[in-house]
DOROKE-619718 format. One record per residue (C-alpha): x negated, y negated, z; residue in three letters. Coordinates in steps of 0.2 Angstrom, whole numbers, padded with zeros to 4 digits, always signed. Each point is the difference from the previous one (the first is absolute). Layout:
N
XYZAla
...
This chain:
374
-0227-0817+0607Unk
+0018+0006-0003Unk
+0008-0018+0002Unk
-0013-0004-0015Unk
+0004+0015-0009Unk
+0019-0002+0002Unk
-0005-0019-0006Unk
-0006+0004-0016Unk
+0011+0012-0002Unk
+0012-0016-0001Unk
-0009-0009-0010Unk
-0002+0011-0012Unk
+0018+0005+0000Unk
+0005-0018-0004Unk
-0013-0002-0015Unk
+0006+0015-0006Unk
+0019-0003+0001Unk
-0002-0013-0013Unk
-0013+0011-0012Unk
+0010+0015+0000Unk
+0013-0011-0011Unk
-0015-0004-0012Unk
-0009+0018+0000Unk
-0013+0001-0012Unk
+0004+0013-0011Unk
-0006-0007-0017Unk
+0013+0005-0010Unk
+0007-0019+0001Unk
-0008-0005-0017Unk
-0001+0010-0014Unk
-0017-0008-0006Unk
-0015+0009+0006Unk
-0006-0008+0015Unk
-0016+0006+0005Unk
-0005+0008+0016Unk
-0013+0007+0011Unk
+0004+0008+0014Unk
-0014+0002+0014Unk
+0001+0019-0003Unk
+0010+0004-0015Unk
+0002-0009-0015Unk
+0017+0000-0006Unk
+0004-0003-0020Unk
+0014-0013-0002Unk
+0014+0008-0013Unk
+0016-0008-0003Unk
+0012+0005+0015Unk
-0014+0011+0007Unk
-0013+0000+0008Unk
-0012+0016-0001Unk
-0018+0004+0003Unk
-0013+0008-0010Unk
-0006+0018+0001Unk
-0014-0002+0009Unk
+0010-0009+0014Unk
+0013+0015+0000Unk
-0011+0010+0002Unk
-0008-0008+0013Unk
+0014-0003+0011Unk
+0003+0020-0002Unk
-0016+0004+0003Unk
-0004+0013+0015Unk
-0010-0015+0007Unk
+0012-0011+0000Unk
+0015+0011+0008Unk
-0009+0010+0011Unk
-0017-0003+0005Unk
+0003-0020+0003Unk
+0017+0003+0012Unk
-0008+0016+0007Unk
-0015-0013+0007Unk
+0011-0013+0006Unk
+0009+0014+0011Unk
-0014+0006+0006Unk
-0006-0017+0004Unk
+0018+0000+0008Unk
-0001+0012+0010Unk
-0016+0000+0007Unk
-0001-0018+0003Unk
+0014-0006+0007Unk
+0000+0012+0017Unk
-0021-0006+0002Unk
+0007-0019-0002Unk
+0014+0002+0009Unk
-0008+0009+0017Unk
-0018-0008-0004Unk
+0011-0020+0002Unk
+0011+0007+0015Unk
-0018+0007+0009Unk
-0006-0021-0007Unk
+0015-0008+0009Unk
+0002+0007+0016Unk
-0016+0011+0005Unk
-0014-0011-0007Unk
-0010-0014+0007Unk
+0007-0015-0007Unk
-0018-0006-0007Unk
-0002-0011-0015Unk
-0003+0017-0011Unk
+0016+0007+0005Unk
+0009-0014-0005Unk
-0008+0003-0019Unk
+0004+0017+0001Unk
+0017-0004+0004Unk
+0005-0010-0016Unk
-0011+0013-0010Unk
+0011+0015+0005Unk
+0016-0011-0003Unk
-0005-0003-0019Unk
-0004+0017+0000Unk
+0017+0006+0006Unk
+0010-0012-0013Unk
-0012+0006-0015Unk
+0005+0018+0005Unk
+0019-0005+0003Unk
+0001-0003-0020Unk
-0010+0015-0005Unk
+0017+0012+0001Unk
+0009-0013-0012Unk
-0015+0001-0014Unk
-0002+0018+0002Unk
+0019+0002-0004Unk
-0002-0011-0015Unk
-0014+0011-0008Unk
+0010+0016+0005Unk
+0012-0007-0011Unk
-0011-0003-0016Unk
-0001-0019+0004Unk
+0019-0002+0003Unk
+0006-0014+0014Unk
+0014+0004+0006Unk
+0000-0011+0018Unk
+0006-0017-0009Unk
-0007-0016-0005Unk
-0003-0006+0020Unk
-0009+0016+0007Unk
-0012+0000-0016Unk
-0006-0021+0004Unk
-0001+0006+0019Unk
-0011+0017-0004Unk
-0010-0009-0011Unk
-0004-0014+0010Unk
-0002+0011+0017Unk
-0012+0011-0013Unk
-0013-0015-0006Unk
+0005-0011+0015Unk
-0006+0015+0015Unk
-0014+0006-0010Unk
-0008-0015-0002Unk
+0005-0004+0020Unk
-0009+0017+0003Unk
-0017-0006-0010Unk
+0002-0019+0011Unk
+0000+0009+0015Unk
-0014+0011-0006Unk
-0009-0014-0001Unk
+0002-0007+0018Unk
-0004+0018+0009Unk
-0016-0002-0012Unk
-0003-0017+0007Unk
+0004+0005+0017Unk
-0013+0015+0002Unk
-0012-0011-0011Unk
-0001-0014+0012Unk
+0001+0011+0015Unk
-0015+0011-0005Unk
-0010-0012-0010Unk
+0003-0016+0011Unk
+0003+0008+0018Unk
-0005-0015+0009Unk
+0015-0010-0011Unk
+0011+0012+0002Unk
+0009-0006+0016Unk
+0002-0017-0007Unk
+0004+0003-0018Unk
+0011+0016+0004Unk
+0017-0006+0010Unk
+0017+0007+0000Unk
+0005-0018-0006Unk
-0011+0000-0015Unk
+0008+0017-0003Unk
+0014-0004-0002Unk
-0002-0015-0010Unk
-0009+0012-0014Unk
+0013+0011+0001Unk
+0013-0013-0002Unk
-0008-0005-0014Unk
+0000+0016-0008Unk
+0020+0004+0000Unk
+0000-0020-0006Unk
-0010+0004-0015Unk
+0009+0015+0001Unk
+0017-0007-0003Unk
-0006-0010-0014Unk
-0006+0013-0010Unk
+0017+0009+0000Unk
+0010-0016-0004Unk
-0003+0000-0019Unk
+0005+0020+0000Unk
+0015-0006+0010Unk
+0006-0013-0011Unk
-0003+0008-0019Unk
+0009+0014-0008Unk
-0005+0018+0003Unk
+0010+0013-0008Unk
+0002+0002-0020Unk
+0011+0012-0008Unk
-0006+0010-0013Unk
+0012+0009-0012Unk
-0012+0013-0008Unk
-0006+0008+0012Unk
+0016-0004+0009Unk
-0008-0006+0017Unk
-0002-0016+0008Unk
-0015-0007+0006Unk
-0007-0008+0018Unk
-0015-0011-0003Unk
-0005+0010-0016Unk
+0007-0012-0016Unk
+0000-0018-0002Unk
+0001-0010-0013Unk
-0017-0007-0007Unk
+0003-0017+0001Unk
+0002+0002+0018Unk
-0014+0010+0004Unk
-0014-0008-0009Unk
+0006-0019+0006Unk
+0005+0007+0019Unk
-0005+0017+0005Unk
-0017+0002-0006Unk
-0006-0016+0009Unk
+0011+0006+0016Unk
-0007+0017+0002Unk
-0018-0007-0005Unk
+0000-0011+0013Unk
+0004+0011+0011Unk
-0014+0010-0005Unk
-0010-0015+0005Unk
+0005-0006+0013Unk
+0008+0015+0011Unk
-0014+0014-0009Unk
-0016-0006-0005Unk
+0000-0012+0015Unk
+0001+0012+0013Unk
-0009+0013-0010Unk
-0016-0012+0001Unk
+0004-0003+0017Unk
+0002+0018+0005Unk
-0016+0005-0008Unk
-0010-0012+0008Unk
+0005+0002+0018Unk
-0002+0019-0003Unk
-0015-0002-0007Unk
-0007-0010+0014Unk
+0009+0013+0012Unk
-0008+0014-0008Unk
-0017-0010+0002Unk
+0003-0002+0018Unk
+0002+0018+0005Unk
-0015+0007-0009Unk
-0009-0011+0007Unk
+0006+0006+0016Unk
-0008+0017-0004Unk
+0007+0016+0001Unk
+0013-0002+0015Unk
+0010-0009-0011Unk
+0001+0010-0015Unk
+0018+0006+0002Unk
+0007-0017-0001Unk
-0011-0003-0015Unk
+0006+0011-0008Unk
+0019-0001+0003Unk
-0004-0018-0007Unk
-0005+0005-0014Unk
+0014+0012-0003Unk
+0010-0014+0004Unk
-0005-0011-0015Unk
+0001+0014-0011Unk
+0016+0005+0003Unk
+0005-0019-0002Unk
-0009-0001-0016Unk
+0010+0019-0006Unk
+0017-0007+0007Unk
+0001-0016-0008Unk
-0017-0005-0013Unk
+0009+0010-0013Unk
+0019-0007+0000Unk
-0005-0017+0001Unk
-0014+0002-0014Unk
+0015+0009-0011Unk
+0014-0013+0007Unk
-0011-0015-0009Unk
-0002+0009-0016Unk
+0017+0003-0002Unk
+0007-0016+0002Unk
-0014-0006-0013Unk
+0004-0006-0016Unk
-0010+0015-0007Unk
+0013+0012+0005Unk
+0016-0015-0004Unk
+0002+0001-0019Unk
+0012+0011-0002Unk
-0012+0017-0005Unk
+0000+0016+0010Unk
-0005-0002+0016Unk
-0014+0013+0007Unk
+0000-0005+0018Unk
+0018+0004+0006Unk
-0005+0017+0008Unk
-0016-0002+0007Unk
+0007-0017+0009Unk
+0014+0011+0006Unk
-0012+0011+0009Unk
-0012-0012+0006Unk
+0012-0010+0006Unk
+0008+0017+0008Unk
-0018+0003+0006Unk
+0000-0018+0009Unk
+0014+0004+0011Unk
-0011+0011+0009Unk
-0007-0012+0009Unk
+0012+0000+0013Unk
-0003+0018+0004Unk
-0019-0003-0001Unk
+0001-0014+0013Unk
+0006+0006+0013Unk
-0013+0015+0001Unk
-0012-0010-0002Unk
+0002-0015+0010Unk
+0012+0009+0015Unk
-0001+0017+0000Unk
-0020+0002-0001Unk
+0000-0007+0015Unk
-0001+0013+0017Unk
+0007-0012+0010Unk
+0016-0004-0010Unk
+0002+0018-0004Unk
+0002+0003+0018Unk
+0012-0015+0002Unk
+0011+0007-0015Unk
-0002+0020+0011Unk
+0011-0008+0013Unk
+0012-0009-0011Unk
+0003+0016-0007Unk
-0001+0010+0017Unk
+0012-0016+0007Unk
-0013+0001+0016Unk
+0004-0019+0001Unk
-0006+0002+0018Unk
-0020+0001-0005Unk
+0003-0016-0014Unk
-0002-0012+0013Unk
-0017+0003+0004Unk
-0008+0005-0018Unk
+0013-0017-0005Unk
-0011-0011+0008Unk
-0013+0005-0011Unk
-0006-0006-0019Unk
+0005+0014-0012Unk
-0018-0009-0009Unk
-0018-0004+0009Unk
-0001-0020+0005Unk
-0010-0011-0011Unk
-0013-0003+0011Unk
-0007+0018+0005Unk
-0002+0004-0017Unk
+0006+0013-0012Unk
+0011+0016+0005Unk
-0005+0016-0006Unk
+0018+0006-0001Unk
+0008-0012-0010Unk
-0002-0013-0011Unk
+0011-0013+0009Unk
-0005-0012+0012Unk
């Protein structure tokens, strides 16, 4: 994880060597050139480049300066030391099963979402002012979209995992392998990857010279985000969203079907299912939904835009999702709690015993009652 952050880290510096010398700032022609930011709207002068009084006020708004940044800290906060002890417990005192091997890749999205988080939560203390360069704003932005998404792929696969374990015990041994694991997962940090390239490669800041600020990933010019960015961030939508959002209700669904019928032994884990897809649906339904529409050419011709603020917060809302998961997926678990007592205790004598054992039921004695793993 590191060599490929301190990778992109390179690429981007390269790329943005050779931007830096042609920064967007608008005031290159004089002629009104117009523009439509993904979040503000900026009105071309000659030799400046200013924004409207609804986006001033926006940017100074208490939502905007205080509410969004005070959400990513506390997303901060509380999620990186869940990750970070939830993927040591993962590594080295857990089973190495199929489902582990999931839940691996989903806390490491996880971690690199909530790595960004202090970056953006500066920017919005600051009134929307970037002040970490050219470079950092591509690699924050691209860790941003690219992790998110990564987090919603794996999502998918856990979903996938417990669906076939539950609903098709009997194929579980055959269709649930370490191998094919990690296969999906592999695929996951490919598409990954591919989705943070074009964040990579395009320009992200955009200085502004009334309000005098410069932007990360909040201007662009019109002609760019109508032919490039809308159609980039609506496949996106498609194919990293709705996709996994149809497959995740789905095996849920079927899940939830499975336990009921169980009867009432089962109605713990039917419920924590449900809370699951619930708080999926919280965490992300909302961004994504706001995302499309504000990369449409409704909201690219230049008028007062109305969605700046309520993305801000649903998108501050999505990265909740990595403190969400790992209380739902690891910590609702007795036996995992009791694994992460003695990592804390550093009783690394009595791991070896409990080690050997799943921190989730197998696949073929059906569902646990004490978490939702398996």
């Amino acid at each position: 994880m590191a060599t490929s952050f301190w990778l992109m880290l390179a690429v981007c510096w390269l790329l943005g060597g050779s931007g830096a010398q042609n920064h967007k700032t608008a005031t290159e022609n004089c002629p009104e050139q117009k523009s439509a930011p993904r979040s503000f709207v900026p009105q071309m002068k000659c030799n400046k480049t200013v924004l409207g009084n609804q986006q001033t006020k926006a940017i100074k708004a208490a939502s905007n300066v205080l509410l969004v940044p005070l959400m990513y800290v506390v997303a901060f906060l509380v999620g990186l030391p869940a990750n970070l002890l939830a993927l040591w417990v993962l590594v080295f005192h857990t089973q190495k099963l199929p489902s582990t091997t999931l839940l691996i890749n989903l806390t490491v999205a996880d971690l690199l979402l909530l790595l960004v988080l202090p970056f953006r939560a500066a920017y919005h203390f600051a009134g929307s002012n970037w002040t970490f360069g050219e470079v950092m704003c591509r690699l924050v932005m691209a860790l941003l979209y690219g992790s998110m998404y990564g987090s919603v792929l794996c999502l998918m696969l856990v979903s996938t995992d417990r669906y076939v374990a539950l609903v098709h015990p009997f194929g579980a041994r055959s269709l649930r392998s370490r191998h094919t694991s990690l296969l999906m997962s592999l695929a996951v940090w490919i598409v990954v990857f591919a989705a943070m390239l074009p964040l990579l490669l395009s320009h992200q800041s955009y200085r502004l010279d009334d309000p005098p600020i410069t932007t990360c990933h909040d201007t662009l010019p019109i002609k760019e985000q109508t032919s490039f960015f809308f159609p980039y961030f609506a496949s996106l939508f498609g194919l990293c969203f709705l996709i996994p959002l149809l497959v995740i209700l789905y095996c849920h669904g079927a899940v939830l079907c499975t336990l009921l019928a169980s009867g009432r032994r089962y109605a713990h884990a039917a419920c924590l299912t449900a809370l699951v897809l619930v708080a999926f649906l919280v965490c992300f339904l909302p961004s994504n939904l706001l995302l499309l529409l504000h990369y449409s050419d409704v909201y690219a011709d230049g008028g007062e835009q109305a969605l700046y603020l309520p993305y801000m917060i649903s998108l501050a809302i999505s990265c909740f999702g990595p403190c969400v998961d790992p209380f739902m997926y690891y910590y609702v678990s007795d036996d995992f709690r009791a694994k992460v007592r003695r990592v804390l205790c550093c009783r690394g004598a009595g791991d070896k015993q409990s080690s050997s054992k799943p921190v989730t039921s197998s696949s073929g004695s059906g569902p646990s009652r004490s978490t939702l793993l398996s």
